[in-house]
N, C-alpha and C positions, 0 to 999 in steps of 0.2 A: 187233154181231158179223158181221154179213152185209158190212158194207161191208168191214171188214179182210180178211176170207176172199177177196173178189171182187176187193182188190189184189192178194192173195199167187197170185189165181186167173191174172189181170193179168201180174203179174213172171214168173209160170210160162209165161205163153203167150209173153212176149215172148223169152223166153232158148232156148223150142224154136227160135224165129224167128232167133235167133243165137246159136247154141250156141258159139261162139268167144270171145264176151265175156262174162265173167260178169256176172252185177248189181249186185256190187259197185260194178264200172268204169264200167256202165253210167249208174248213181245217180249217180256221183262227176261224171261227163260231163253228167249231168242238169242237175246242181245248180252247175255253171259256167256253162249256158248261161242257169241263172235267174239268181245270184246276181252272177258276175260282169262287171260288162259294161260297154261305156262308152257312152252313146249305144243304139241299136239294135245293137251290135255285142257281141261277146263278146270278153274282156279278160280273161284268167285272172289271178289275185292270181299273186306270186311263189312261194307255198306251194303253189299248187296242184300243179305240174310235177313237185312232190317227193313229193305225197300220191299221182301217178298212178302214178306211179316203182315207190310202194313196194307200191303192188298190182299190179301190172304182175310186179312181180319174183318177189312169194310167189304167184302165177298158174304161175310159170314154177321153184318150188323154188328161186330165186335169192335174191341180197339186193339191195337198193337199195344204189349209191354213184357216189360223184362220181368219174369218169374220164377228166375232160380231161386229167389229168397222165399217163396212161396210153396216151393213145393212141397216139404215135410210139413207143413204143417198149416196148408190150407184144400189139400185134395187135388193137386194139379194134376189134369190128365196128359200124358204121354205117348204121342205117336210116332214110334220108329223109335232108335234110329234105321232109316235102312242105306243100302249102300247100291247106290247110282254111278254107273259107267262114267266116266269122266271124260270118254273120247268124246271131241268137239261133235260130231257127226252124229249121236245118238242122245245126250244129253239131255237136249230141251224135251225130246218123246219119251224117255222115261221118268223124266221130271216132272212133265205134264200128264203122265198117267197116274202117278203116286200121287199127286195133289189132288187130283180128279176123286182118286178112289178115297181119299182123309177128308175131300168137301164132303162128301156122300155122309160120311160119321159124323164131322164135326157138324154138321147141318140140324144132323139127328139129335147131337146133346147141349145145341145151342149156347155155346159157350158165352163168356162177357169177356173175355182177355186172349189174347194170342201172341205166342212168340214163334218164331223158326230157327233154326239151326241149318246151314248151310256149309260146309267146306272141304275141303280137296284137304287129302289125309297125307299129302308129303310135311313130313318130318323129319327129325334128327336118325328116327329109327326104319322109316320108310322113306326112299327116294325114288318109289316106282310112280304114283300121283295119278294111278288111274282108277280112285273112286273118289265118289262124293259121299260124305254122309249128309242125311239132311233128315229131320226131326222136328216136330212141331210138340211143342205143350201146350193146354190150352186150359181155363179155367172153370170151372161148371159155372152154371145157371144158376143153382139155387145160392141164394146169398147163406154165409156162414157155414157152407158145408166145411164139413172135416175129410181127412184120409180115412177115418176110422167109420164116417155116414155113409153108407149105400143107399141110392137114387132108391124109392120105392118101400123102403122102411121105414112101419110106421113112426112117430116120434118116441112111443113111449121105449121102444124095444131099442132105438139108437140110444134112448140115456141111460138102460140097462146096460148096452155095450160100454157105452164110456165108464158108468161107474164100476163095472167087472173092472176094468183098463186102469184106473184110479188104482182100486185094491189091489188087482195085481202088481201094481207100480209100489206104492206102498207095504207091499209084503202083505201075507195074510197075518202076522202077529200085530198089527197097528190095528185100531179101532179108525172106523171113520171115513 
């Protein structure tokens, strides 16, 4: 009994120490830098991106979803990419710091959708595999925004923009 108490004692000390990332996140961050790895490096499975996603997102009232068909052409915001040490040994702490610092934004513009991007950059052209990139997009608040609405503009001046965006699209010799 002592030793369970002396983890929960443990996870309590460490989540004052970063109050931004819950334990959850933290664990899940943990347990990629044991589990998944290739060599001395860390190598996230392809599920894991979507398992960070979907805590990431119920952290944040959101839901997890895939948004790449969304972004031209519904405003999707964009954090990162950045690129994370892939050594097993430092991983989850700068993982957990990069999240810590995106809860802090995302928090602020209250998104409804969230995706993440997760993974170890060996490829055909690199066989070094000591980073992570890892990227979150997320989708704004207000419903119907565009790429082209900025938060805080009034309405009349966004359909200004668009209908500029219209005519320009249309050339200036078209009516209309």
């Amino acid at each position: 009994m002592a030793i369970h108490s002396s983890e929960k004692q443990n996870k309590a000390e460490e989540q004052q120490m970063n109050p931004i990332a819950p334990i959850q996140i933290n664990d899940l961050l943990n347990d990629i830098a044991a589990n998944d790895r290739r060599g001395d490096y860390v190598a996230p499975n392809a599920g894991r991106a979507e398992e960070l996603g979907r805590l990431i997102a119920s952290e944040l009232g959101a839901q997890f979803s895939r948004l790449a068909g969304k972004a031209r052409t519904e405003g999707v915001n964009l954090l990162g990419p950045v690129w994370i040490s892939a050594r097993n040994d430092v991983f989850s702490r700068f993982a957990t710091d990069q999240i810590g610092s995106w809860l802090r934004t995302l928090r602020r513009q209250r998104p409804t959708e969230v995706e993440v991007a997760l993974h170890n950059t060996v490829c055909s052209d690199n066989m070094w595999g000591d980073l992570c990139a890892f990227a979150i997009r997320s989708s704004p608040k207000t419903e119907g925004a565009t790429a082209t609405e900025r938060p805080g503009t009034p309405a009349a001046a966004q359909g200004k923009m668009r209908d500029r965006q219209t005519k320009e699209f249309r050339g200036p010799w078209k009516k209309g």
